[in-house]
C-alpha positions as CSV (number, residue, x, y, z in Angstrom):
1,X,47.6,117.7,100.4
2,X,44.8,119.5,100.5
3,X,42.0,119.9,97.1
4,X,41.6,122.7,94.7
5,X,42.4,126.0,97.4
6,X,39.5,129.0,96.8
7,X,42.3,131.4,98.0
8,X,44.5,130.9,95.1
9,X,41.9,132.6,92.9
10,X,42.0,136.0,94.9
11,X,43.7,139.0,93.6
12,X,45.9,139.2,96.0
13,X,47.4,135.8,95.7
14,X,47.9,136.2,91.9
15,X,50.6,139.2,92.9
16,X,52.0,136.8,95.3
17,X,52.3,134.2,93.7
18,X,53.8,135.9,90.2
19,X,57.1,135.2,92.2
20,X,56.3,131.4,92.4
21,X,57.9,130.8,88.7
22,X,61.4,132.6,89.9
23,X,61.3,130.7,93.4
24,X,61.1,127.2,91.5
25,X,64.6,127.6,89.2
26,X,66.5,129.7,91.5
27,X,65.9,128.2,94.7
28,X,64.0,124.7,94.5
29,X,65.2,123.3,91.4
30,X,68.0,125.2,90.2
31,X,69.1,123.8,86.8
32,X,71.9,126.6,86.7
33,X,75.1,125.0,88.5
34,X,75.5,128.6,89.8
35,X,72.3,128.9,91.3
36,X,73.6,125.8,93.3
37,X,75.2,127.7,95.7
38,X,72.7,130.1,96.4
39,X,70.7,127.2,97.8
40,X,72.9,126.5,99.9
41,X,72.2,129.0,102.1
42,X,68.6,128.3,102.0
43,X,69.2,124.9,103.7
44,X,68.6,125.9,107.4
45,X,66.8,127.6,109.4
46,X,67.9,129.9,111.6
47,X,65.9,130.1,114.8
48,X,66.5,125.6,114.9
49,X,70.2,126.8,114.2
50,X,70.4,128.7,117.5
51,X,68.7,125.6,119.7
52,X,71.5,123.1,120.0
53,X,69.6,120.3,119.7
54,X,67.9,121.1,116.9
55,X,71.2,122.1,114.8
56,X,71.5,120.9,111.8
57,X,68.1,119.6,111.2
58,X,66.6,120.6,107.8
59,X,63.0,119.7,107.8
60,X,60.5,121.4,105.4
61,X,62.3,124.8,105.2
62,X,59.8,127.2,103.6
63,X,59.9,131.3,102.4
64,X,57.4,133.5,102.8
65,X,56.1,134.6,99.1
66,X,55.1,137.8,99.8
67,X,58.8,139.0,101.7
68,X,62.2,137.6,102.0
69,X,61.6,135.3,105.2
70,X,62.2,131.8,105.5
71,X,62.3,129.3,108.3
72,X,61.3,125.9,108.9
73,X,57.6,125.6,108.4
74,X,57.4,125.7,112.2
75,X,59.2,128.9,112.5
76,X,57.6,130.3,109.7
77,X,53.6,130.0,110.8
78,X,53.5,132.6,113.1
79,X,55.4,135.4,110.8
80,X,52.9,134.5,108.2
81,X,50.1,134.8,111.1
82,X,51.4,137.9,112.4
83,X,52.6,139.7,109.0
84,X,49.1,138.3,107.3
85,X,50.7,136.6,104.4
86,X,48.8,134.1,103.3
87,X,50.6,131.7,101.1
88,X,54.5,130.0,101.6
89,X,56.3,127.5,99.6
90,X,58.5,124.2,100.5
91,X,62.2,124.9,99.2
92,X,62.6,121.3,99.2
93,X,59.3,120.1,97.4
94,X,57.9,123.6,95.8
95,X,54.3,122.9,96.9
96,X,51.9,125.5,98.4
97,X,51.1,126.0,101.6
98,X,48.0,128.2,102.5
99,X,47.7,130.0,105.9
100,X,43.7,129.9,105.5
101,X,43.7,125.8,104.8
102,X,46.1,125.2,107.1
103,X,47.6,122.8,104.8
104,X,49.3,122.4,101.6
105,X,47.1,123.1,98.8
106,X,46.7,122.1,94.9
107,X,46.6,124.3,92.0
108,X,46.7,122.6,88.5
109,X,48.9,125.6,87.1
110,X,51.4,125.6,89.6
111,X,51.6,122.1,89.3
112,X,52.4,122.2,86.0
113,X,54.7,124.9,86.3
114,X,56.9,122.7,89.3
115,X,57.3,119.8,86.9
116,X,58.6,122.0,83.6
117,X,60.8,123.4,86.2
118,X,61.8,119.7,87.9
119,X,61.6,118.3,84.5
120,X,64.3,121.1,83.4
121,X,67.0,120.5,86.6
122,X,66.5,116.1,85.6
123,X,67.4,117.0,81.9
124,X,70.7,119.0,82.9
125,X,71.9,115.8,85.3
126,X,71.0,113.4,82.4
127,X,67.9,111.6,84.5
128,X,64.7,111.0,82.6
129,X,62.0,112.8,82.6
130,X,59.5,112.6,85.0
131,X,55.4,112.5,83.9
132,X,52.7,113.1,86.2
133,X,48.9,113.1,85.5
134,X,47.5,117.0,86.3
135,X,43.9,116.8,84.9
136,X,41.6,118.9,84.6
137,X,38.0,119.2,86.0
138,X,36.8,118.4,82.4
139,X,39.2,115.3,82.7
140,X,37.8,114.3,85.8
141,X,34.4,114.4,84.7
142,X,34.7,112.5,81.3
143,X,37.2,109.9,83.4
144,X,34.0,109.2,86.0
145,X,31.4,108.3,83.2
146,X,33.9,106.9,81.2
147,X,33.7,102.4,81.1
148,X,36.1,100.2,79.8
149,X,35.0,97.5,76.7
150,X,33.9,95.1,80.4
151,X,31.8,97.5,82.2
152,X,33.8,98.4,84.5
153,X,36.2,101.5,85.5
154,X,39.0,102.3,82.9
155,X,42.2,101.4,85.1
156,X,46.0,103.0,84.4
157,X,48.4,100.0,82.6
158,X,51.7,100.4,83.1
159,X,54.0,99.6,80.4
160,X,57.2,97.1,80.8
161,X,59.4,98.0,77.6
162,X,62.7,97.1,78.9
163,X,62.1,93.5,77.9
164,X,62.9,90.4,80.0
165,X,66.0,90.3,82.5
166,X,68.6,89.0,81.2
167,X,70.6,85.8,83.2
168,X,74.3,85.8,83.9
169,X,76.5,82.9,83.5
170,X,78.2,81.4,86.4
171,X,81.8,80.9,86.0
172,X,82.7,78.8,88.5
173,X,81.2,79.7,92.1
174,X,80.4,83.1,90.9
175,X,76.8,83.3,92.3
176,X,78.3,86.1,94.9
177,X,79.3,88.5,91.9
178,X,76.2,87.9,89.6
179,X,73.7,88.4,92.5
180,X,75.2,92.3,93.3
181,X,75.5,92.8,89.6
182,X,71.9,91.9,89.2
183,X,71.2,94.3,92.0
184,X,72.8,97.2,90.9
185,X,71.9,96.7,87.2
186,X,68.3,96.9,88.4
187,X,68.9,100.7,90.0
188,X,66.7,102.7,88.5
189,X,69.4,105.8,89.8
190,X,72.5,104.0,88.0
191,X,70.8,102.7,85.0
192,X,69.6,106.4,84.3
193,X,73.4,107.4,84.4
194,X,75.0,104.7,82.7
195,X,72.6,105.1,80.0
196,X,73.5,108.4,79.4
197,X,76.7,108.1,79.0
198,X,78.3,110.1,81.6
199,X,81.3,108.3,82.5
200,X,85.0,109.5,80.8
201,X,87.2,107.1,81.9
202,X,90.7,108.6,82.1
203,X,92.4,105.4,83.2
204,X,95.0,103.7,81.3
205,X,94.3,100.7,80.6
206,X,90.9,101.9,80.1
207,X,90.1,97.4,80.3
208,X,91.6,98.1,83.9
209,X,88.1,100.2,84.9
210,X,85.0,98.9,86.7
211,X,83.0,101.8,85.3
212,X,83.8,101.1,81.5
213,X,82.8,97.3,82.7
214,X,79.4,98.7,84.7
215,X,78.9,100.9,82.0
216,X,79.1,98.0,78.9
217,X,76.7,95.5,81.2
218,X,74.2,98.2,81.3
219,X,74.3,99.1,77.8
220,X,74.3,94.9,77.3
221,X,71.4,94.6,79.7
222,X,68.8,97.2,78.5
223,X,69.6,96.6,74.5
224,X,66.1,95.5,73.4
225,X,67.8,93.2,70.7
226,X,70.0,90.8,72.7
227,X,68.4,88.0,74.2
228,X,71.8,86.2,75.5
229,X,72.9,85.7,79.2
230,X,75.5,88.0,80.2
231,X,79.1,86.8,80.8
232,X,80.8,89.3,83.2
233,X,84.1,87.7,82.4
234,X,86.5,90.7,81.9
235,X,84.6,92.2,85.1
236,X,85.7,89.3,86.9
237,X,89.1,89.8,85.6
238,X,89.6,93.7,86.8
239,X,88.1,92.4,90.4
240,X,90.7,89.4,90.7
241,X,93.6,92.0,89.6
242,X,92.6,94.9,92.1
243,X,91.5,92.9,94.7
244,X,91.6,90.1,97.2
245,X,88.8,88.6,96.0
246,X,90.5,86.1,93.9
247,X,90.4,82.5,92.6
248,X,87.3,80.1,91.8
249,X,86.1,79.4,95.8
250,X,83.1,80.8,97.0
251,X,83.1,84.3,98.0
252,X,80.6,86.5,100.5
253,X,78.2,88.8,98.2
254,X,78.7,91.8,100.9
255,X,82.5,91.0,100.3
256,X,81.9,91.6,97.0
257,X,79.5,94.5,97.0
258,X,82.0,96.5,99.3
259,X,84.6,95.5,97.2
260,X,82.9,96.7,94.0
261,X,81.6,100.0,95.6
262,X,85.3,100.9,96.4
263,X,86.3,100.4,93.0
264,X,83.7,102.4,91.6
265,X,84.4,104.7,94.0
266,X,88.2,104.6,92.7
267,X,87.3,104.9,89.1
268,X,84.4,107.6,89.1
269,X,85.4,110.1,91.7
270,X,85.4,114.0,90.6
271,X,88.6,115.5,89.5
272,X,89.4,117.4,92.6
273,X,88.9,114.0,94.7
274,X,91.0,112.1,92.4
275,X,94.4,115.1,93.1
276,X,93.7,114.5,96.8
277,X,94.4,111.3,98.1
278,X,92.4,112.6,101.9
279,X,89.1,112.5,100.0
280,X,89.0,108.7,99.3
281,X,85.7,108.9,100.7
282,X,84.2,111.9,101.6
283,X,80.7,112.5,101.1
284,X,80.9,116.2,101.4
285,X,83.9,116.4,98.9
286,X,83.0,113.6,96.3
287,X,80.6,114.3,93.7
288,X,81.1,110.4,91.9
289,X,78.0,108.8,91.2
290,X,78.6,106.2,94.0
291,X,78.2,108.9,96.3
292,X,75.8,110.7,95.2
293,X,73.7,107.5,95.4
294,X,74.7,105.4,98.4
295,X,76.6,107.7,100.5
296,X,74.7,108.6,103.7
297,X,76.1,110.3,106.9
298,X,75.6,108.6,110.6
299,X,75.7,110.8,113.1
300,X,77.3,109.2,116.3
301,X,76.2,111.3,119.9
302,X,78.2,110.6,123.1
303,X,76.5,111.5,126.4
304,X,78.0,112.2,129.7
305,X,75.9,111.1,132.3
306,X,78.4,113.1,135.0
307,X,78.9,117.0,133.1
308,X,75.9,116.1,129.9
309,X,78.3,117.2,127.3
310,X,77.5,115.5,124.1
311,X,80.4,114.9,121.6
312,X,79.6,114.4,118.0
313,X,81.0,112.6,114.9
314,X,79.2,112.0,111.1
315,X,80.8,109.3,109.4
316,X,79.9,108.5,105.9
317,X,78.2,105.1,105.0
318,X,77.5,103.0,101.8
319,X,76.0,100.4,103.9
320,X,74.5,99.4,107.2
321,X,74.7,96.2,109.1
322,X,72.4,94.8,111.2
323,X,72.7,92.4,114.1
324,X,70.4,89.4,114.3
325,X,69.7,88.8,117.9
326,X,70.7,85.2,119.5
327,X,67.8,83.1,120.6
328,X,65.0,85.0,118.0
329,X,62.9,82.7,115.5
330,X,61.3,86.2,113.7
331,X,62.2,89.9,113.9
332,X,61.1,92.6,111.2
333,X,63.8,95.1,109.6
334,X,62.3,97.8,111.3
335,X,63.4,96.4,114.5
336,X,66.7,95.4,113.6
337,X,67.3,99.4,112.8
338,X,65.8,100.3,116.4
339,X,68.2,97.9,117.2
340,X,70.8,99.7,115.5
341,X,69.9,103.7,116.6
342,X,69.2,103.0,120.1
343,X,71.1,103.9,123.1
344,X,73.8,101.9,124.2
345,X,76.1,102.6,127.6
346,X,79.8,102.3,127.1
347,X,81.9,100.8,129.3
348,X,84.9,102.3,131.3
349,X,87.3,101.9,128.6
350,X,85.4,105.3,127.3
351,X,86.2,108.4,129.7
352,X,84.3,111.7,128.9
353,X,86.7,114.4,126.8
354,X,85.2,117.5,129.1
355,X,85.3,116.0,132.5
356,X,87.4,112.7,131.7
357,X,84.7,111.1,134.2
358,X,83.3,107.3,133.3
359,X,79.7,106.9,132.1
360,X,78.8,107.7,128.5
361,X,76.1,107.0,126.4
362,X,76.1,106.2,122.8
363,X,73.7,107.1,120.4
364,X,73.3,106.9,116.2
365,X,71.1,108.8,114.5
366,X,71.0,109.2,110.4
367,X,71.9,112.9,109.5
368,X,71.5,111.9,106.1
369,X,70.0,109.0,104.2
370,X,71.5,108.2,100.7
371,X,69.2,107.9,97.7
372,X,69.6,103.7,98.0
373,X,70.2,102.4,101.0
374,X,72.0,98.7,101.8
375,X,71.0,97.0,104.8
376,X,73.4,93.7,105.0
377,X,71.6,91.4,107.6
378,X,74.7,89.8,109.6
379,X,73.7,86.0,109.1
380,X,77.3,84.8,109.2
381,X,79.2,84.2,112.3
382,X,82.7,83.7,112.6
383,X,85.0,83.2,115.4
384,X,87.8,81.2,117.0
385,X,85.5,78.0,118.1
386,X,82.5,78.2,115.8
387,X,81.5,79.0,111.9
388,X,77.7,78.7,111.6
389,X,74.7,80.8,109.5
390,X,71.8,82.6,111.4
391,X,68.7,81.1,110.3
392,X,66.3,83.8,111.8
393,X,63.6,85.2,109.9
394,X,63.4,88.6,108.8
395,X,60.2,90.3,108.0
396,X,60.6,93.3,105.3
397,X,58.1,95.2,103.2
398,X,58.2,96.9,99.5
399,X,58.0,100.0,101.6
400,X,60.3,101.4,103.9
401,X,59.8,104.4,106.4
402,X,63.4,105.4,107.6
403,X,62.7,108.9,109.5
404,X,62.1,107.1,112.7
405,X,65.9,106.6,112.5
406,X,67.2,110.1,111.5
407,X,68.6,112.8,113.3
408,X,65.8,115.3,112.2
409,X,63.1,112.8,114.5
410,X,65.2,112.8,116.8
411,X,65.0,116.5,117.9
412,X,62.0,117.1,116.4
413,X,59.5,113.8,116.8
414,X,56.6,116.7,116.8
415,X,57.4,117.2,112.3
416,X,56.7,113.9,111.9
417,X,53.3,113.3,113.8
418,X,50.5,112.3,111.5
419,X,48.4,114.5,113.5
420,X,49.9,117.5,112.1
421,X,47.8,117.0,108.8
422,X,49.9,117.0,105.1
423,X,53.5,118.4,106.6
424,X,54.2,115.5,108.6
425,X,53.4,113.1,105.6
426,X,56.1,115.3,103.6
427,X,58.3,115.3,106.3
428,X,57.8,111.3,106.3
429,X,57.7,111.2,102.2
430,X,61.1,112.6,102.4
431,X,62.3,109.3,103.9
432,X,60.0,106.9,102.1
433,X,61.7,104.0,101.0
434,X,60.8,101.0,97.7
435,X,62.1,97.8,97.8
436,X,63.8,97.1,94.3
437,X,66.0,94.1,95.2
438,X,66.8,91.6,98.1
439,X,70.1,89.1,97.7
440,X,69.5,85.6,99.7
441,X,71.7,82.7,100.3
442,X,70.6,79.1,100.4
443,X,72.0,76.5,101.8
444,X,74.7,76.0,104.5
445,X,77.8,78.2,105.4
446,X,80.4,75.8,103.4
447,X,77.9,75.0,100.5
448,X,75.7,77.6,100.1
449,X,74.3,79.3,97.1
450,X,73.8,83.0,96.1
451,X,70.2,84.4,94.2
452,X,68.9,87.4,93.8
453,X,65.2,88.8,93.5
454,X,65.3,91.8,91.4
455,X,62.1,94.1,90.3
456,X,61.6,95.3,86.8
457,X,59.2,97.7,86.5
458,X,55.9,96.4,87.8
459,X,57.1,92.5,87.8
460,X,59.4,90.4,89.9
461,X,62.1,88.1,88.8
462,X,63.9,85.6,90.5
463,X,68.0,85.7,89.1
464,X,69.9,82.4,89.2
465,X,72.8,82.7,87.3
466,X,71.2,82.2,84.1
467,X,67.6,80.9,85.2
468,X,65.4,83.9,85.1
469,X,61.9,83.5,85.9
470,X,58.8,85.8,87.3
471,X,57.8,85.4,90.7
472,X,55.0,86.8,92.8
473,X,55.9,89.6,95.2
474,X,55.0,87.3,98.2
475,X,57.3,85.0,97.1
476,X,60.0,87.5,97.4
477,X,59.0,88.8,100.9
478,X,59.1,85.5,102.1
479,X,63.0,84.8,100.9
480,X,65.3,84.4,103.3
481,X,67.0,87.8,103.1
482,X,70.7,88.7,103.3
483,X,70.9,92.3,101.6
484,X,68.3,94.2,101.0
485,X,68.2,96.7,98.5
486,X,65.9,100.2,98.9
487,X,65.8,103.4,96.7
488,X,64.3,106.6,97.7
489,X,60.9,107.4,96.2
490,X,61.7,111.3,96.7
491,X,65.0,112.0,95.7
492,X,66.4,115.2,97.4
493,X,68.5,117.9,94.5
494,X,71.6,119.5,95.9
């Protein structure tokens, strides 16, 4: 993004961009639930609608501010060229984007206005508030002579006021269930729900409900008063009674996490999912805070290589599991998930629904990535003959890029160039991706033990059972990973 734009200052663009308020809480951030729907049919645009191959993708979908158009940014250029309107805004993002610049452009004003107005749609979910730092030019001035009591230049602190992390006790062979509690506990998404008291658990026994259990180890976790490990006893309890997962053996943490997302799924799903029994899991019908969160949708393209018809499925998913390769010391996550989207030829088993012809080719693509995504890193093998643990190194990063694995770059690699200036790092900011916890296992297949690295604000923190200690962060990039927990640093409002 662009500096300060000249054209903003123009009488002209004032006019214009008097609508800019009315844009930002009816269409970008509409706290009113009935506004919602009006959105919804500002999602697509309508010139990639009629292209089959570019259906369904939603990337940077702008409007016009000076008439009722809107497109994707792509579409939307040459009206604003032709129709000589100088200024558009991002329905996704509400940011600026001037014809003249060529680029998305800064005003401190509007700024402020977007965050009252994203500030105001957070409140009415019950997610804190979000601050960012719009100074002025005096600011900036008095900032660059400014010295801290050194010498040198006054830095930003940040500020850790949740207190230390608290350790769970390990009831016998229990590392697998304190390790995904840890996990999820350390969610900035789920802690800002559970802490604001949005669950109403209708269940009777209310003991009998992993929300009411979530809910009490969050409220138990972020009391600034208690300085005791946690003991997730009557959690343990509801999963050995509503579960397979019973008994004091050892137990696989995906297992568990699975397990526990199903549950929560169970116990938290919206009214009109809970009198239909079809939409156990349904993304599109289910508004429970599991989905909202860790629901994403995998779009799964079939090729004919004889008549090219393409059949397509979305599937939802809370998870994705990656294949380690045979024979490979060191791979990195990011090619695990090339590994995972790329195109694989089915065998004859698979005949083509048009022409019932052999010869297709399978493809996944992400239609939609949740707000945290789960990639489980297959290290376990299990089979007739053999029971062993994949030992092979994978790489990972605090930062994640996942639009190299979506739909949307797919059919439109072009959005996502860097070349193209500040809309193709939107377009990529859309699918950024921070690391906030990674789950390892130690040890062998039989006797093997379960910690987890978990982030609290600005610090790392090794979780083992009840040993808690801060670790650097290339002490946890080195760990021998098998989940890997992500969360979306933009965070998409429906």
């Amino acid at each position: 993004m662009t500096s300060k734009c000249v054209h903003l200052t123009e009488g002209r663009a004032k006019k214009e961009l008097s609508k800019y308020e009315a844009l930002l809480s009816h269409l970008v951030f509409p706290s009113d639930p009935s506004r919602t729907f009006k959105k919804r049919a500002f999602q697509s645009c309508r010139d990639c609608d009629g292209e089959s191959d570019l259906r369904d993708c939603r990337v940077m979908i702008s409007a016009c501010l000076e008439c009722p158009t809107y497109y994707c940014l792509t579409h939307l250029l040459p009206h604003l060229r032709d129709a000589k309107h100088p200024f558009a805004m991002s329905l996704e993002t509400g940011y600026i984007y001037c014809l003249r610049c060529g680029d998305f452009v800064y005003d401190r004003l509007l700024e402020g206005m977007r965050m009252d107005s994203l500030n105001k749609l957070r409140g009415t979910l019950g997610l804190s508030v979000v601050s960012s730092w719009n100074p002025s030019d005096e600011d900036l001035v008095r900032l660059a002579r400014s010295k801290s009591m050194d010498g040198g230049a006054i830095r930003a602190r940040s500020v850790n006021y949740t207190g230390p992390v608290r350790g769970m006790v390990n009831m016998g062979n229990t590392c697998f269930m304190n390790c995904i509690l840890q996990s999820l506990l350390h969610s900035p998404s789920l802690r800002d729900f559970f802490l604001s008291h949005h669950h109403r658990c209708n269940m009777t026994p209310p003991n009998s409900c992993l929300v009411c259990e979530m809910q009490n180890a969050f409220q138990f976790f972020y009391n600034g008063t208690n300085r005791y490990s946690f003991v997730p006893s009557t959690m343990l309890h509801t999963v050995w009674t509503r579960s397979s997962l019973t008994g004091y053996s050892q137990h696989d943490a995906h297992e568990f996490f699975i397990t526990a997302m199903e549950m929560l799924h169970k116990d938290s799903r919206s009214d009109d999912a809970a009198k239909n029994a079809s939409l156990i899991h349904s993304s599109r019908d289910c508004k429970c805070i599991v989905d909202q969160l860790f629901t994403g949708e995998l779009q799964s393209d079939l090729r004919c290589f004889h008549c090219g018809n393409v059949s397509t499925k979305v599937d939802p998913c809370w998870d994705i599991s990656l294949n380690l390769p045979q024979g490979e010391r060191e791979l990195s996550l990011e090619r695990c998930l090339e590994g995972y989207v790329c195109s694989e030829v089915l065998d004859s088993s698979f005949p083509c629904s048009n022409c019932r012809s052999e010869g297709l080719c399978k493809q996944l693509s992400f239609l939609k990535t949740p707000v945290i995504c789960v990639f489980h890193l297959k290290r376990f093998e299990h089979d007739t003959h053999l029971r062993k643990k994949m030992t092979t190194r994978v790489t990972f990063a605090e930062k994640l890029d996942m639009s190299p694995y979506t739909t949307s770059y797919r059919n439109q690699p072009h959005l996502f160039d860097y070349s193209r200036g500040s809309t193709a790092h939107i377009n990529r900011r859309s699918y950024e991706y921070t690391l906030f916890a990674v789950v390892q296992h130690e040890g062998s297949l039989d006797s093997g033990h379960y910690t987890a690295f978990v982030r609290s604000y600005n610090t790392w923190y090794l979780c083992d059972d009840e040993r808690i200690r801060a670790v650097p962060i290339e002490k946890v990039l080195a760990a021998e990973a098998y989940i890997l927990f992500y969360h979306s640093t933009h965070i998409k409002f429906k």
